[in-house]
C-alpha positions in Angstrom: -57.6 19.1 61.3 -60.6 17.1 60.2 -60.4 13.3 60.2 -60.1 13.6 56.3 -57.3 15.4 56.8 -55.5 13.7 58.7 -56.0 10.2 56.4 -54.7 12.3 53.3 -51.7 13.8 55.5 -50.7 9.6 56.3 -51.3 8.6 53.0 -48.8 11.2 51.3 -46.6 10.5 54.3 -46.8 6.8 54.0 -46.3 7.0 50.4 -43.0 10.0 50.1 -41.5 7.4 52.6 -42.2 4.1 50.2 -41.1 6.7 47.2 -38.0 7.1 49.1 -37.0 3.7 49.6 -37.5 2.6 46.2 -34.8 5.3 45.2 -32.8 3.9 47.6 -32.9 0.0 46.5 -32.4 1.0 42.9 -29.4 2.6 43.7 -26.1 1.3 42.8 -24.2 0.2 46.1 -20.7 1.8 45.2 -17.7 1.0 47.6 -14.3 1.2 47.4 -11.8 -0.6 49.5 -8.0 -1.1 49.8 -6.0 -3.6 51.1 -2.7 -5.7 50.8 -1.8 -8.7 48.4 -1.4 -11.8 50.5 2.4 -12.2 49.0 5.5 -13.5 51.2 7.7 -10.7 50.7 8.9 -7.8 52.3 6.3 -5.4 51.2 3.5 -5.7 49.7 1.3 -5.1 46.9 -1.7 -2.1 47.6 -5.0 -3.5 45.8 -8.1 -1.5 45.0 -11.3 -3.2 45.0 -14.3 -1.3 43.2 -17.7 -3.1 44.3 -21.1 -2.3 42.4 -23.6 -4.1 43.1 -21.9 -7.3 45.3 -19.8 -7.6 42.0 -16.2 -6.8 42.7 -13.0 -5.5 40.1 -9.5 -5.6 42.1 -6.6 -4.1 40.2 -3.0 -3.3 41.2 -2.5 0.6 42.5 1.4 0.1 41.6 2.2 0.9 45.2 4.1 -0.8 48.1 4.3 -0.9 51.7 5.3 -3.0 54.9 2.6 -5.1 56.5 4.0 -3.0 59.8 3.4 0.7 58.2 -0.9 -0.4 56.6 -3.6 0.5 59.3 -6.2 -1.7 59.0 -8.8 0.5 59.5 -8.4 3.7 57.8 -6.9 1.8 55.0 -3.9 4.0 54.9 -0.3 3.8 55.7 0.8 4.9 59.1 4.0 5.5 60.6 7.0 8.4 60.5 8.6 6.7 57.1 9.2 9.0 54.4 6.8 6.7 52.2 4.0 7.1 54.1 2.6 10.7 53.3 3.6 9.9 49.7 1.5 6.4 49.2 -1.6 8.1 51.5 -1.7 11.2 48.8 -1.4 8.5 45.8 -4.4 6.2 47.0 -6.5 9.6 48.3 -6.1 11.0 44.8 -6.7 7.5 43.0 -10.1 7.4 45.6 -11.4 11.0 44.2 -10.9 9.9 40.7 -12.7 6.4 40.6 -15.4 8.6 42.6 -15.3 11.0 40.2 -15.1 8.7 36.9 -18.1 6.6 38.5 -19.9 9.5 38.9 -19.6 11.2 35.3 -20.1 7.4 33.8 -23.5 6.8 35.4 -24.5 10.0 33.5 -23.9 8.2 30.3 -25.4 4.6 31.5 -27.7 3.3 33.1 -25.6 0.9 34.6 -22.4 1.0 35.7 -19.8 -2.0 35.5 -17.1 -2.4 37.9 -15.0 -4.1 35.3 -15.7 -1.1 32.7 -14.8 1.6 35.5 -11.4 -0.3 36.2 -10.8 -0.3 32.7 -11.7 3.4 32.2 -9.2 4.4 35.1 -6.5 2.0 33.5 -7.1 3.6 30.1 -8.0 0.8 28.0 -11.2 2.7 27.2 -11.1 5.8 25.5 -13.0 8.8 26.7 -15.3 9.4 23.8 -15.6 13.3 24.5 -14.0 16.1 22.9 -12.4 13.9 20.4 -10.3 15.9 17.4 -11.3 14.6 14.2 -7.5 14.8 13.5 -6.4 12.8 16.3 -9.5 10.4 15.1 -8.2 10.5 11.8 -4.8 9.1 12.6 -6.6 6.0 14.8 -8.8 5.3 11.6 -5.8 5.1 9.8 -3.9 2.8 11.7 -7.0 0.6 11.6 -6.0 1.0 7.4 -2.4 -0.2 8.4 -3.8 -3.3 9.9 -6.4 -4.1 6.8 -3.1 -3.5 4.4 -1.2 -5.9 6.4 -3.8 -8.2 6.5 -4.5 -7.8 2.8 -7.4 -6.8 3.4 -7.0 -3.5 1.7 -4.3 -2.0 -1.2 -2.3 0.4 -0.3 -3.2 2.3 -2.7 -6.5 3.3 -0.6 -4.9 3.7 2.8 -2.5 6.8 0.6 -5.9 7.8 -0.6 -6.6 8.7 3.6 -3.6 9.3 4.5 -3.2 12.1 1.6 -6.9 13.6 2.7 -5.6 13.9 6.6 -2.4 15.6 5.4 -4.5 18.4 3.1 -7.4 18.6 6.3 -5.3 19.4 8.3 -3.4 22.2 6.3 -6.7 23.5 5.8 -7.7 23.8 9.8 -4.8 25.9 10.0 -5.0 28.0 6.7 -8.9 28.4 7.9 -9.7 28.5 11.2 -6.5 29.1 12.4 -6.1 26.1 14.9 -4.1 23.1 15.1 -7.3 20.8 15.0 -10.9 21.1 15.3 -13.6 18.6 17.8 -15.6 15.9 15.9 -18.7 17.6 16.7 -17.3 21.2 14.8 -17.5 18.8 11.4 -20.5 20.2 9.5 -22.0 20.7 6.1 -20.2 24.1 5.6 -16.9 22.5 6.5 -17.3 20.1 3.9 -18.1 22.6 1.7 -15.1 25.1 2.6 -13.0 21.5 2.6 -14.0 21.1 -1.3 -13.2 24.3 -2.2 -9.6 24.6 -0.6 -9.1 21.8 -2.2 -9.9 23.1 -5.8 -8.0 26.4 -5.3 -4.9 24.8 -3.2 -4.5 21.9 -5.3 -5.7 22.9 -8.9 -8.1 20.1 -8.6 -11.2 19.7 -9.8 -14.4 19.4 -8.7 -15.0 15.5 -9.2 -11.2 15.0 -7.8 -11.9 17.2 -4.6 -15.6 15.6 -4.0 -13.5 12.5 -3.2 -11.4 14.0 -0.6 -14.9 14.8 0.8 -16.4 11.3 0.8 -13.1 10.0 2.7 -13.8 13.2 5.0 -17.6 11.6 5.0 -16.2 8.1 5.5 -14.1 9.0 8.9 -17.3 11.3 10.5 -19.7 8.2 9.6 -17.3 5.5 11.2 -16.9 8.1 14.5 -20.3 7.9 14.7 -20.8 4.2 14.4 -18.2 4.1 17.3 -20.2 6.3 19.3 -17.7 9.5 19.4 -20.6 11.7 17.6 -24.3 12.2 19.1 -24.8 12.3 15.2 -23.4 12.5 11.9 -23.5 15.8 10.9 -22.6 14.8 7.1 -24.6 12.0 6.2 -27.2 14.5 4.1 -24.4 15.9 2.6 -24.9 14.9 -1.1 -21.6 15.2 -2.8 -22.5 16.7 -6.5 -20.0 15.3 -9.5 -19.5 16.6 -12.9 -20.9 14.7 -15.5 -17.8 13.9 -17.4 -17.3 11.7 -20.8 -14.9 9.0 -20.2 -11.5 9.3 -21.9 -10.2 6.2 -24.5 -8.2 6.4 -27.1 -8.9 5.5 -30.7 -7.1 2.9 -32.7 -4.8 5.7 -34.3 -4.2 7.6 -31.4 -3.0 3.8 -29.6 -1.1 2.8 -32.8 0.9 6.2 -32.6 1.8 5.3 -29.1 2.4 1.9 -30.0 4.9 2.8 -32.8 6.9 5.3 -31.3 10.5 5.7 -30.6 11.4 6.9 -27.2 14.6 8.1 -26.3 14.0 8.2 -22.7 14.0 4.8 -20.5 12.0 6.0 -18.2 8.9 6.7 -20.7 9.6 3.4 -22.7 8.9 1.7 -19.5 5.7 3.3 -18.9 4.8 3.5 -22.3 4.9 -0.2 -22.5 2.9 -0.6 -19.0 0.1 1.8 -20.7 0.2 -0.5 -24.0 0.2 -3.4 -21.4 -3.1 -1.9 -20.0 -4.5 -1.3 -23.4 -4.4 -5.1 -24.0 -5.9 -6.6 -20.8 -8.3 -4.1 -19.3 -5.9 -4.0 -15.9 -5.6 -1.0 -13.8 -2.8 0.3 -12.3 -3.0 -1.4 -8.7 -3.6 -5.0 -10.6 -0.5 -4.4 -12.8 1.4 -3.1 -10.0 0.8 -6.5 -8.3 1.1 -9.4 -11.0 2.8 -12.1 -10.8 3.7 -15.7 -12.7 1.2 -17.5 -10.4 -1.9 -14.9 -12.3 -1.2 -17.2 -15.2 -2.9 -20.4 -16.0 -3.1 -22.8 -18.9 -6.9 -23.2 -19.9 -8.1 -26.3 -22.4 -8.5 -24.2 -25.2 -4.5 -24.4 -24.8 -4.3 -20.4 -24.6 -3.2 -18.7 -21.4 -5.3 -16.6 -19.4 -4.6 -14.0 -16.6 -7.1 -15.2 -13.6 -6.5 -12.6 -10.8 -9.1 -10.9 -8.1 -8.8 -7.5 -8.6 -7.4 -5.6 -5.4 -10.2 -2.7 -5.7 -13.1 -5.0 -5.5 -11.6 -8.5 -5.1 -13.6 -9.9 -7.8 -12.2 -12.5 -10.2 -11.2 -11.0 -13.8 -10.4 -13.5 -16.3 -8.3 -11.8 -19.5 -6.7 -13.8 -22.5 -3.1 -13.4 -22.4 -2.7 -12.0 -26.0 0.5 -11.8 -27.9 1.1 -7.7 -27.0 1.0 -8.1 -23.8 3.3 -11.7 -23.7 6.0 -9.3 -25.7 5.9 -7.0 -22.9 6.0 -9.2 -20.5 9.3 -11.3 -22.2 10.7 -7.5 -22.6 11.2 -7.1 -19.1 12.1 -10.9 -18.1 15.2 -10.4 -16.8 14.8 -7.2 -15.0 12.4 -7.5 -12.7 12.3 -6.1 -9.5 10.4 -7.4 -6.6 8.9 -10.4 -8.6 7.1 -7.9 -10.7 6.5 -8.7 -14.1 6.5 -5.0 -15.3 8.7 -2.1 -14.2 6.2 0.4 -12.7 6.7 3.3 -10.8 3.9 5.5 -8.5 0.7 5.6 -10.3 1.0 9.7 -9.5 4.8 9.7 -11.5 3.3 7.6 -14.5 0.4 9.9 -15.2 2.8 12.8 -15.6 4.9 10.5 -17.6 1.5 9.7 -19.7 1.3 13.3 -20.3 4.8 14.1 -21.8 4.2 10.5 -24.2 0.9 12.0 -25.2 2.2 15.3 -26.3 5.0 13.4 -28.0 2.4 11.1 -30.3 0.2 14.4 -30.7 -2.8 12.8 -28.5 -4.4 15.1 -28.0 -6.0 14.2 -24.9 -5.6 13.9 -20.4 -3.9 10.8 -20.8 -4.1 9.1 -17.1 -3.2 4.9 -16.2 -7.0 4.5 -16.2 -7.7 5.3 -20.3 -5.7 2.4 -20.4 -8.5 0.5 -19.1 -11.2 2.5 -21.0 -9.4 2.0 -24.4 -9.5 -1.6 -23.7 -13.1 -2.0 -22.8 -14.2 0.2 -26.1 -11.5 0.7 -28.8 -9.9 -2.7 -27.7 -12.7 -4.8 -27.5 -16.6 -3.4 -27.7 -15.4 -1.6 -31.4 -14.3 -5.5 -32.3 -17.5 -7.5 -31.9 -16.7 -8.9 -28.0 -20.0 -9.1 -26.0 -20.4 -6.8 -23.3 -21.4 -10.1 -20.9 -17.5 -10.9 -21.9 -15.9 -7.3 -21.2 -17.6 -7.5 -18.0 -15.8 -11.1 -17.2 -12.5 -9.4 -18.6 -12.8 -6.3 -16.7 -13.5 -8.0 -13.2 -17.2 -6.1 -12.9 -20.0 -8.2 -11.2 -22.5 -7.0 -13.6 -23.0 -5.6 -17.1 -24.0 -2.2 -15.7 -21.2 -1.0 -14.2 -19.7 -2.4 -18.0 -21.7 0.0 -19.7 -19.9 3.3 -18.2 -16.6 2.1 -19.5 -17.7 0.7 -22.4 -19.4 3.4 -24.2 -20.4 3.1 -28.2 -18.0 5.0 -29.8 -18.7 6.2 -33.0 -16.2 3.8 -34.6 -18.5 0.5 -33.3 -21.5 2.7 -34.4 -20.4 2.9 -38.3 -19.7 -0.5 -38.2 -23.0 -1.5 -36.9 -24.9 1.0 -39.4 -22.8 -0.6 -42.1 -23.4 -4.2 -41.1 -27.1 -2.9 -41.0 -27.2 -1.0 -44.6 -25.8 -4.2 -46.4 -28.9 -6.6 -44.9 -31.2 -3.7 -46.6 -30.1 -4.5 -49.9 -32.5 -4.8 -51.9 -35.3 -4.5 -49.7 -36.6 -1.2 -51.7 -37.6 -3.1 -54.7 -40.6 -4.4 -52.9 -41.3 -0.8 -51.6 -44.7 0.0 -54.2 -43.4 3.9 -54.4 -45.3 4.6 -57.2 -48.8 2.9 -56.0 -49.2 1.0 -59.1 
């Protein structure tokens, strides 16, 4: 071999053997030792150190022995005692698994902590693999619990979640035959399929069932921001809804209502929280919880309803008007839970909202919420009130989100054409028609 050679054959050598080393000092030094709890008593306590790196996590095994029966060196128990063999196979079994959970967590980071492996073993961190989106579902909403709690969140919304768990998970089974499905198997086409069993199974339609698909959308996004998805398979899944005309009713159809005598209780009552509705712009939730304390005396000397509302927590501010102070003396002395109105599910009221319609020949899908749209058209926008003023009334934080309740009706649009035809009175005698 040629002098040249043999320089090039050190160099590599010099250089696999520096290579080497370097491997080796950037290598986590992983030990794991156990030993006895200084403790005066009989037996005692078996710890298990995990060291990484010269930092150290002990933690209890949950086993016991005699100071007499522990060999020092192997780390084990010793002796003929019945316990022996047992504790020896616990703390050989609890070695293999902190060996294997180090192992399988320095595939996922960089750095391992001996704190976060302790934890892992103890359970207090939850593997984030093969997760079910059902058994995610149910931790997402307990999180909901908490927030409703906390009042942080109506309950109202938390049914919303729990009722979309209940029909996914009817539809695993009906579909794919299986009691639940991984995170990861969440996709565009099982949204899709989702929406669809939805519309056949429940006789929904398509804007209804779209929403069980944005709470579907809403639980795959937050597993993702928790890190229990690579990536969210959904979040280009645009959810397409109808184009639909809001509801309201028109001052006939309300008077009808208004003037009609029921022989049932039960659709007096909810005939009289619709009416309620009518006359303050509230939804259902809002009603649902009103209390005395909503009411304060302003200086104009009238009273006004000052609540947040619970869907957006923003301030409404609504006059307290003579309709809705009958309805509210009505009911004074039976009230139920401090509520000032009798109200039942929001689900049981729009079926009772259908039978009252039929009854006053309205013809239309009378719901809770065309209370609310009567109010901030028919009610109001058809009178003259400012649309800066229905916003304040209907809680909104800006005009825009006004303008989809209030639409013109065609009511407020004669009006305005009237008003408009009277100023142009007279204007046509200084029109020269005949170009004299």
């Amino acid at each position: 071999m040629s002098k040249i050679g043999k320089a090039n054959f050190l160099i590599n050598k010099i250089l696999q053997v520096f290579f080497n080393l370097k491997i080796f000092v950037m290598r986590d030094t992983f030990s794991i030792l156990f030993y006895l709890k200084n403790e005066d008593t009989a037996e005692k306590s078996i710890y298990c150190r995990i060291s990484i790196c010269g930092v150290k996590a002990p933690f209890y095994t949950k086993l016991k022995i005699k100071p007499q029966y522990w060999d020092q060196e192997t780390k084990r128990g010793k002796g003929r005692s019945k316990e022996i063999p047992r504790i020896n196979l616990a703390l050989s079994k609890l070695e293999t698994e902190i060996t294997e959970a180090y192992e399988k967590i320095r595939e996922r980071r960089k750095k391992v902590d001996p704190f976060y492996l302790r934890d892992y073993l103890q359970g207090n961190i939850q593997d984030k693999e093969n997760v079910s989106i059902l058994t995610y579902f149910d931790q997402f909403n307990s999180e909901l619990d908490e927030r409703v709690k906390a009042e942080d969140l109506t309950d109202e919304t938390r049914t919303r979640y729990v009722n979309t768990r209940e029909r996914l998970s009817k539809f695993i089974k009906e579909k794919y035959q299986r009691d639940d499905l991984y995170l990861d198997e969440i996709d565009v086409r099982f949204a899709r399929r989702f929406r669809l069993f939805i519309c056949t199974n429940y006789s929904c339609k398509n804007n209804t069932a779209q929403k069980y698909v944005q709470k579907l959308k809403t639980v795959i996004t937050d597993a993702w921001g928790n890190s229990f998805l690579v990536s969210d398979k959904l979040i280009r899944h645009k959810l397409k809804y109808d184009h639909t005309n809001r509801t309201c009713l028109t001052w006939a159809e309300l008077k009808r209502i208004m003037q009609k005598k029921f022989y049932s209780e039960r659709l007096e009552k909810v005939r009289d929280m619709f009416v309620f509705a009518c006359f303050t712009g509230m939804a259902y939730g809002d009603i649902r919880s009103l209390t005395e304390e909503n009411f304060n005396l302003m200086n104009d000397n009238n009273e006004w309803i000052d609540k947040d509302r619970n869907k957006t927590k923003v301030k409404a501010e609504i006059l307290f008007s003579d309709i809705p102070k009958l309805i509210i003396e009505k009911y004074k002395d039976r009230r139920i839970n401090n509520r000032l109105i009798p109200i039942i599910s929001n689900q049981k009221c729009n079926d009772y909202l259908k039978e009252i319609a039929a009854l006053c020949k309205v013809n239309k899908n009378l719901t809770c919420h065309v209370a609310r749209h009567t109010f901030a058209t028919t009610v109001t926008l058809t009178e003259g009130v400012l649309l800066e003023s229905i916003s304040k009334m209907l809680g909104h934080t800006n005009t825009v989100t006004t303008q989809i309740y209030a639409k013109i009706v065609n009511e407020k649009l004669r009006k305005d054409a009237s008003k408009w035809n009277k100023k142009m009175v007279g204007i046509e005698d200084e029109f020269n028609l005949k170009n004299q």
